[in-house]
SETORVEX-116866 format. One record per residue: residue in one letter; x, y, z of N, C-alpha, C, O in turn. Coordinates in steps of 0.001 Angstrom, whole numbers, plus 500000, padded with zeros to 6 digits. Example, Ala and Ser with C-alpha at 12.3 -4.5 7.8 and 13.67 -1.06 7.14 Angstrom:
<tornus>
+----+--------+--------+--------+--------+--------+--------+--------+--------+--------+--------+--------+--------+
| aa |    n_x |    n_y |    n_z |   ca_x |   ca_y |   ca_z |    c_x |    c_y |    c_z |    o_x |    o_y |    o_z |
+----+--------+--------+--------+--------+--------+--------+--------+--------+--------+--------+--------+--------+
|  A | 513190 | 494310 | 507800 | 512300 | 495500 | 507800 | 513200 | 496700 | 507800 | 514236 | 496681 | 508465 |
|  S | 512850 | 497750 | 507080 | 513670 | 498940 | 507140 | 512900 | 500030 | 507870 | 513409 | 501138 | 508039 |
+----+--------+--------+--------+--------+--------+--------+--------+--------+--------+--------+--------+--------+
</tornus>
This chain:
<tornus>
+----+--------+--------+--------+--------+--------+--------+--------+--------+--------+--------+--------+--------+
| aa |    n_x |    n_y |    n_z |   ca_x |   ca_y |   ca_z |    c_x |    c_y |    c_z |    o_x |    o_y |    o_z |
+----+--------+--------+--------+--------+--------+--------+--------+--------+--------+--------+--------+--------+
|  X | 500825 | 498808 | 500000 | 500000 | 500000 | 500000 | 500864 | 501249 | 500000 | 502013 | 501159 | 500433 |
|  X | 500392 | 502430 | 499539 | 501197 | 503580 | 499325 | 501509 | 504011 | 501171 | 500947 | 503481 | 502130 |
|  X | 502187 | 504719 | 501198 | 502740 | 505793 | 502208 | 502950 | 504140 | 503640 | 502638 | 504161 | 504831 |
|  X | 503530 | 503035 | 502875 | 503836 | 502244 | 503919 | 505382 | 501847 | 503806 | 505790 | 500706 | 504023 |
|  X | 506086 | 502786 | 503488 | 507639 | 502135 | 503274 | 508141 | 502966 | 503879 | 507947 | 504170 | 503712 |
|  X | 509370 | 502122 | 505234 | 510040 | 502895 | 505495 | 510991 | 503502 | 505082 | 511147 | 503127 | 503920 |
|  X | 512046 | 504533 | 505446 | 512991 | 504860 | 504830 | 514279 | 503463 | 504629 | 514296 | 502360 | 505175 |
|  X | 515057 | 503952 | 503831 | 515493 | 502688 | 503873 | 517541 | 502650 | 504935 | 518407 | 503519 | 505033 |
|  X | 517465 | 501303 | 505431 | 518636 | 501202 | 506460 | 519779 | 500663 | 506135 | 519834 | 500031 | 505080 |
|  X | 520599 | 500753 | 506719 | 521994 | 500028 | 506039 | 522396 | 499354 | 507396 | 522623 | 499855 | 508497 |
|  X | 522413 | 497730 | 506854 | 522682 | 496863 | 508015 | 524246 | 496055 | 507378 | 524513 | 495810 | 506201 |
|  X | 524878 | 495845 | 508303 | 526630 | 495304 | 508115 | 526361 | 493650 | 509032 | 526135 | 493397 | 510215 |
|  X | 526502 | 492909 | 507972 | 526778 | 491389 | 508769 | 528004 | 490970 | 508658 | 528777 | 491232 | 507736 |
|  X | 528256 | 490153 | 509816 | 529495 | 489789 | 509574 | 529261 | 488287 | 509716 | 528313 | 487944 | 510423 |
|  X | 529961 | 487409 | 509170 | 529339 | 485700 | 508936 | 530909 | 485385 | 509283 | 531784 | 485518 | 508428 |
|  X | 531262 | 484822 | 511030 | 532593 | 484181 | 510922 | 532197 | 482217 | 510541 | 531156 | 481581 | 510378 |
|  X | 533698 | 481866 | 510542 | 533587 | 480592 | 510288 | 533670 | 480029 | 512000 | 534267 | 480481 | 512976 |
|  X | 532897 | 479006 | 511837 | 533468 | 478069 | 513436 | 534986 | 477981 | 513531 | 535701 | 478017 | 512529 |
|  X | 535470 | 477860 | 514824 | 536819 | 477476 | 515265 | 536952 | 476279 | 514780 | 535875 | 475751 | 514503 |
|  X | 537779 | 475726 | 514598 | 538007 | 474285 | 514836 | 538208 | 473545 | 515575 | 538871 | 474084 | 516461 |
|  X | 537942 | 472017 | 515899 | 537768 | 471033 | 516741 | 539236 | 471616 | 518257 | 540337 | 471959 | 517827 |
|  X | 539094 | 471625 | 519191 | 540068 | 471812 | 520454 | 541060 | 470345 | 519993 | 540764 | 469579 | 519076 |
|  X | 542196 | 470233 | 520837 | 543044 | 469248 | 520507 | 543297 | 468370 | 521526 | 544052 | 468614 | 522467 |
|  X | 542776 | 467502 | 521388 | 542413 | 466599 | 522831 | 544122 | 466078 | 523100 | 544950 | 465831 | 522224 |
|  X | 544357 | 465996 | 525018 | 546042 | 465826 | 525235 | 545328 | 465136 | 526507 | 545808 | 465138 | 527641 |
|  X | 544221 | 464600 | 526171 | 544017 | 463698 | 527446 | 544939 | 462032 | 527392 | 545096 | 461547 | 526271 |
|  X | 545297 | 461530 | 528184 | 545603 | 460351 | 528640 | 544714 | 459170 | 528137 | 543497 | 459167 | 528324 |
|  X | 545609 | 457817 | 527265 | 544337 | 457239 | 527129 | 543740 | 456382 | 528133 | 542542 | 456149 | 528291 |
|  X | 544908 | 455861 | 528912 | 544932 | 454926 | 530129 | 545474 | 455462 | 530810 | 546680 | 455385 | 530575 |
|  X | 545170 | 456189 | 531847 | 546032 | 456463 | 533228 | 545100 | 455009 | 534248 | 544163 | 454214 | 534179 |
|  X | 546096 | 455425 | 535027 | 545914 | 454362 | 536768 | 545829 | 455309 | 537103 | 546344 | 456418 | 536959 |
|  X | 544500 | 454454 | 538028 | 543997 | 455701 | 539175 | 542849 | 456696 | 539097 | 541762 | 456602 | 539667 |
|  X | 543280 | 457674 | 538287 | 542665 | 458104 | 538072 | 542821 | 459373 | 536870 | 543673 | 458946 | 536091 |
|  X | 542403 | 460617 | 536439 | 542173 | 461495 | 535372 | 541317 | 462783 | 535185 | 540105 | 462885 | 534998 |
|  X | 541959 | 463418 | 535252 | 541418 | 464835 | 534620 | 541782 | 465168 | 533096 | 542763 | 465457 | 532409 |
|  X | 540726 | 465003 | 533007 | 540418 | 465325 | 530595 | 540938 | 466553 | 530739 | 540562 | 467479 | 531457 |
|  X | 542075 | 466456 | 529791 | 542620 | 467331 | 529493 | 542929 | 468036 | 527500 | 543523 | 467251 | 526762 |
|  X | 542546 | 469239 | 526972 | 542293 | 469856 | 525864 | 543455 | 471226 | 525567 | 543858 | 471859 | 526542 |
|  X | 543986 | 471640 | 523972 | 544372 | 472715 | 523730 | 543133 | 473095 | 523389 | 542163 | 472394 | 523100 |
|  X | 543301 | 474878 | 523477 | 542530 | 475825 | 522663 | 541851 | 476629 | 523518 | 541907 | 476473 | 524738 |
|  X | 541264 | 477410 | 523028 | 540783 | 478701 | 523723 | 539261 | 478857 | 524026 | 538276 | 478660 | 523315 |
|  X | 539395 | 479279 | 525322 | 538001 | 478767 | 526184 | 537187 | 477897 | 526022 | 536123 | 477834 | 525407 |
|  X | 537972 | 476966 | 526842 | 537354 | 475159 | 526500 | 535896 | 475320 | 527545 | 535683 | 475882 | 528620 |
|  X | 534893 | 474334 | 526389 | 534011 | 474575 | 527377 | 533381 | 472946 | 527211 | 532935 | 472445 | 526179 |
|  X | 533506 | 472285 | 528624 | 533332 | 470699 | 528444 | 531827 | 470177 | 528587 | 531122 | 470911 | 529280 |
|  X | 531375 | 469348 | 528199 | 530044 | 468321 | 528258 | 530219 | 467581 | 528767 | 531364 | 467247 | 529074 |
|  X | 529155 | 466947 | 529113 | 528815 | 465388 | 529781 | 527934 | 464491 | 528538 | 527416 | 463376 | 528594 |
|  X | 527997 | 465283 | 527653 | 526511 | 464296 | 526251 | 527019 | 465391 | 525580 | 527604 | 466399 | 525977 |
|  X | 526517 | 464808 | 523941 | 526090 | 465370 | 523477 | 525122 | 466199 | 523146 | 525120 | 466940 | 522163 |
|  X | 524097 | 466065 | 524138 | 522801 | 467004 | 524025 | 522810 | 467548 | 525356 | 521845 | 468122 | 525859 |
|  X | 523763 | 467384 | 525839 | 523552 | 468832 | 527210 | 523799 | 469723 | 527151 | 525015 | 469905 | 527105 |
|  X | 522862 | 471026 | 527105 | 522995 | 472384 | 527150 | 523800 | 473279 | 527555 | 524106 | 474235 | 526842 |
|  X | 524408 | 473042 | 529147 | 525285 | 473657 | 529864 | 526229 | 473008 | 530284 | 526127 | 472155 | 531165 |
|  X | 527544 | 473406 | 529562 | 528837 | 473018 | 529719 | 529652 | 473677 | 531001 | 529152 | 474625 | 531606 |
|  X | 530921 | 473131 | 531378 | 531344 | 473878 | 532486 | 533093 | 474144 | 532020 | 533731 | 473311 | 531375 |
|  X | 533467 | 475019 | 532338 | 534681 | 475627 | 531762 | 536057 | 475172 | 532795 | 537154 | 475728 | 532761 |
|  X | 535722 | 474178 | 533576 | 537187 | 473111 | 533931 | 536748 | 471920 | 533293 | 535614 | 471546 | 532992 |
|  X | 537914 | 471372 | 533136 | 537354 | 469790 | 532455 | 537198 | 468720 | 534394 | 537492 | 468903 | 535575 |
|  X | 536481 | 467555 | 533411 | 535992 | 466556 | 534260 | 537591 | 465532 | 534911 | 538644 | 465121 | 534424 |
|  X | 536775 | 465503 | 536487 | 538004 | 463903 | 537151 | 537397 | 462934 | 537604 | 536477 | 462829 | 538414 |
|  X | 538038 | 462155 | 536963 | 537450 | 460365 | 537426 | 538564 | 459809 | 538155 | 539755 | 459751 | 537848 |
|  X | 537798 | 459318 | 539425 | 538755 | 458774 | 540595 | 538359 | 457418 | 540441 | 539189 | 456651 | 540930 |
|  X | 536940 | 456615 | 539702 | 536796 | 455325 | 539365 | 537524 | 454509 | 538196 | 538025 | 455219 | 537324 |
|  X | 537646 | 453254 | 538062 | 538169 | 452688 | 537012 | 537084 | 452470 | 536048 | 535879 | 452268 | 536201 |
|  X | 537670 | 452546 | 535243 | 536657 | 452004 | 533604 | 536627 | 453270 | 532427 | 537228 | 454334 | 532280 |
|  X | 535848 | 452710 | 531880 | 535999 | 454376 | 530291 | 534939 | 455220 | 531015 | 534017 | 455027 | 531808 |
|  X | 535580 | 456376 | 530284 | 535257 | 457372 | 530833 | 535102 | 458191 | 528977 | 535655 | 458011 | 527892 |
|  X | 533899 | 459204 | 529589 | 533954 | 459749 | 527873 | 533015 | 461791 | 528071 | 531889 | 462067 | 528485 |
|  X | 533846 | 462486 | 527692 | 533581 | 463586 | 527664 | 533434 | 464399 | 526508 | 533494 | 463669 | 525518 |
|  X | 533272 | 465559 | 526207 | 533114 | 466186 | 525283 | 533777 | 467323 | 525298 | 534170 | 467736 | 526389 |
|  X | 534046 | 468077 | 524103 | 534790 | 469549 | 524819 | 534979 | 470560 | 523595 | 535526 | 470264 | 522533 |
|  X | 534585 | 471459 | 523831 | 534471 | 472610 | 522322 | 535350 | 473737 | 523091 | 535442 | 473948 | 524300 |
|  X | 536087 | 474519 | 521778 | 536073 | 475733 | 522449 | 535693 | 476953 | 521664 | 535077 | 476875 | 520601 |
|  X | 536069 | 478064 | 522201 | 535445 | 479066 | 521775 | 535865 | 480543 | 521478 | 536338 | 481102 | 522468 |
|  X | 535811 | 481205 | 520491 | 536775 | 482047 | 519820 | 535347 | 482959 | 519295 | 535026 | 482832 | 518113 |
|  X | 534676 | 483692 | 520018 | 533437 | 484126 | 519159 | 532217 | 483560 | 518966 | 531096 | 484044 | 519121 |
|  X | 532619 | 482298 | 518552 | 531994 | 481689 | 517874 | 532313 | 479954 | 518600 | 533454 | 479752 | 519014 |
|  X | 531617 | 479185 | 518674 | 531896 | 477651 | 519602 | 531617 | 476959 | 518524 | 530620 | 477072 | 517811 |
|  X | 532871 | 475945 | 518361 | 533415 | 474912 | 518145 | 532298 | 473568 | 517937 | 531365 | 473606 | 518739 |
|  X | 532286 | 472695 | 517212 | 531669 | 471461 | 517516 | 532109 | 470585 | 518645 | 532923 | 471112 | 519404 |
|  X | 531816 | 469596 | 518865 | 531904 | 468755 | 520043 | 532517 | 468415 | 519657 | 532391 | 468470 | 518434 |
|  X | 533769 | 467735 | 520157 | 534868 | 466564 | 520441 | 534708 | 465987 | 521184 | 534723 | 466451 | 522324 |
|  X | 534443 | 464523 | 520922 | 534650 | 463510 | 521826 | 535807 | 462977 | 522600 | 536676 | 462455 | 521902 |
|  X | 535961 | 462989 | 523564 | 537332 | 462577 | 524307 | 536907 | 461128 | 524892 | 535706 | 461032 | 525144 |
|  X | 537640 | 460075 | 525129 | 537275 | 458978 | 525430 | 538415 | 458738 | 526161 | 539359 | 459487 | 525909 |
|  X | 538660 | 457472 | 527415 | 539646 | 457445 | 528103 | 539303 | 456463 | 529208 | 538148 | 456455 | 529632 |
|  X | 540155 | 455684 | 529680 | 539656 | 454216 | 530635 | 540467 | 454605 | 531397 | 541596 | 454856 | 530974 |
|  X | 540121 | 454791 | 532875 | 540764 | 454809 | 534474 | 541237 | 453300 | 534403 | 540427 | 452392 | 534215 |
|  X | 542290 | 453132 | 534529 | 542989 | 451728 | 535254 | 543084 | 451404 | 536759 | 543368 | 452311 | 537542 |
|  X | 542956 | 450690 | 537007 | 543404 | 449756 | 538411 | 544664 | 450912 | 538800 | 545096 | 451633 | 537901 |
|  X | 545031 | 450982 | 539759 | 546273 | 451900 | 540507 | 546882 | 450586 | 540941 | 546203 | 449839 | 541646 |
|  X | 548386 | 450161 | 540495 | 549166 | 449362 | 541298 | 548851 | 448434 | 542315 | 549751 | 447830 | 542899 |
+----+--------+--------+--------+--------+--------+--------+--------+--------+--------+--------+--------+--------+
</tornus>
């Protein structure tokens, strides 16, 4: 309809790319026990893949058996999930 247009605006997008995957330096077998350990910038770890809220230290397992975490990080823009996988051994 006439007299319905606004003036017109000038909008600036900016489209970054995702970071890439963090660099997992976790342990595959320790004894004892483990803290998942990641390079990269503001690691932010999971428990699933579909959990919402991540926590920004990684996870420790004082039990034996596999153990399996997740971990993105974040530059702007967050990373896909990485799976980290890793089995607590028996301690001596």
């Amino acid at each position: 309809p006439e007299g319905c247009t606004s003036e017109k605006a000038f909008l600036h997008i900016i489209v970054k790319d995702l970071p890439g995957f963090p660099f997992n330096t976790t342990p595959p077998s320790p004894r004892g026990s483990i803290t998942f350990s990641a390079e990269g910038k503001d690691l932010i770890w999971y428990s699933s893949m579909s959990t919402k809220n991540g926590q920004t230290y990684p996870p420790t397992f004082t039990t034996n058996g596999k153990k399996r975490y997740y971990v993105t990080q974040t530059d702007g823009c967050e990373s896909e999930r990485l799976l980290i996988e890793s089995e607590v051994l028996p301690a001596f």
